[in-house]
C-alpha positions in Angstrom: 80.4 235.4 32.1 82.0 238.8 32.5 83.2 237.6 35.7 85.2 234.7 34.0 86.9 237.1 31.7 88.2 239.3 34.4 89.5 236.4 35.8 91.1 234.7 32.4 92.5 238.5 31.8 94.1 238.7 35.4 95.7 235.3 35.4 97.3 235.7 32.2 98.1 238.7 32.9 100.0 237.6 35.9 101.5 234.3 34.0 102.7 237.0 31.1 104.6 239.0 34.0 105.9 235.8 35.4 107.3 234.5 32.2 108.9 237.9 30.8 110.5 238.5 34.6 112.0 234.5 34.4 113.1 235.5 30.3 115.0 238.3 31.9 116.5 236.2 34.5 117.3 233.0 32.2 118.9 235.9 30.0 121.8 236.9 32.9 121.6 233.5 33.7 123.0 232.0 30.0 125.1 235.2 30.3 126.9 234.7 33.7 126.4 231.5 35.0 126.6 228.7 31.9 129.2 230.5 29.9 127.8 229.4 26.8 130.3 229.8 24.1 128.9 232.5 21.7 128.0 231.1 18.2 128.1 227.5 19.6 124.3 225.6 19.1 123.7 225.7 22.9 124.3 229.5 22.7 122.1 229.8 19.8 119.2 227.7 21.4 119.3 229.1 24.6 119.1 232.6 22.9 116.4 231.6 21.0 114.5 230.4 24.0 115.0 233.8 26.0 113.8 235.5 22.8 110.9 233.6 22.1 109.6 233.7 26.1 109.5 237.2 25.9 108.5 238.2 22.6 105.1 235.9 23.3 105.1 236.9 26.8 104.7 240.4 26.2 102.4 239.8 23.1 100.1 237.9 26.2 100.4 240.6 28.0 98.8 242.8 25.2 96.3 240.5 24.7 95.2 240.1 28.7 94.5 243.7 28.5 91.6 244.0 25.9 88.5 244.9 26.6 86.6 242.4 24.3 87.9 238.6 24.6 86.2 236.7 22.4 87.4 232.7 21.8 89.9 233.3 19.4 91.4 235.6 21.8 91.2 232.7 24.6 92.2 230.3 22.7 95.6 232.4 21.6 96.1 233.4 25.1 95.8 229.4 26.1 98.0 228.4 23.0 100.8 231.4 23.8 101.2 230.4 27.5 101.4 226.4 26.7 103.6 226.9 23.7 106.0 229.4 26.0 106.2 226.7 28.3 106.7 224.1 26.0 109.0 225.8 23.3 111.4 227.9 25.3 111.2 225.0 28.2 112.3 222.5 26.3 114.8 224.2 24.6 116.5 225.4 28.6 116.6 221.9 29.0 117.9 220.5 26.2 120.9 222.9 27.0 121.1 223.2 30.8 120.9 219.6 31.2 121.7 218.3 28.3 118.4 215.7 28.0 117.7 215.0 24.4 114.8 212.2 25.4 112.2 215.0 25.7 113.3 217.2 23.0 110.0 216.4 21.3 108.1 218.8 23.6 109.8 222.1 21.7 107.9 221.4 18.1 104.8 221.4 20.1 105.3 224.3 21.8 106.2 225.9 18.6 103.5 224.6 16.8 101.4 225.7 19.3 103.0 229.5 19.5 102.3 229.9 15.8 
């Protein structure tokens, strides 16, 4: 059991690093490289994206540090890193590629963030 935990704690841990490094890079990224017009929607979005990543992302990193995980604590770690994926995913694609067809995956992601 306390084996497991050490595990869950380190791979989160990692996945938190991972997705507050890319939120950091996807940042420059909308900065540099799209030249999103500032105030336009796809500006707004993406923003809202790079936010959202690495406001949760650092909140799973909190979380992968506690000493007692109990399952509401697994099951907010779980929900944060789907939702991250899901929310502030769908959202980069929605703007970098413009596909609307899987726009449904961002209210899950949220939903699953809150």
């Amino acid at each position: 059991m306390l084996r497991t935990k050490i595990k869950l704690q380190k791979i989160a841990f990692l996945l938190a690093a991972v997705y507050g490094m890319t939120a950091v890079a996807l940042a420059a990224m909308g900065s540099h490289v799209l030249n999103l017009e500032k105030g336009s929607v796809n500006y707004l979005l993406f923003n809202n994206a790079v936010i959202y990543q690495l406001l949760h992302a650092i909140l799973v990193l909190w979380l992968s540090t506690l000493k007692q995980v109990n399952f509401w604590i697994k099951s907010a770690i779980y929900s944060m890193l789907l939702g991250i994926l899901l929310f502030s995913g769908g959202l980069y694609i929605l703007v970098i590629y413009g596909k609307t067809y899987i726009s449904w995956i961002t209210p899950v992601g949220g939903s699953l963030l809150i």
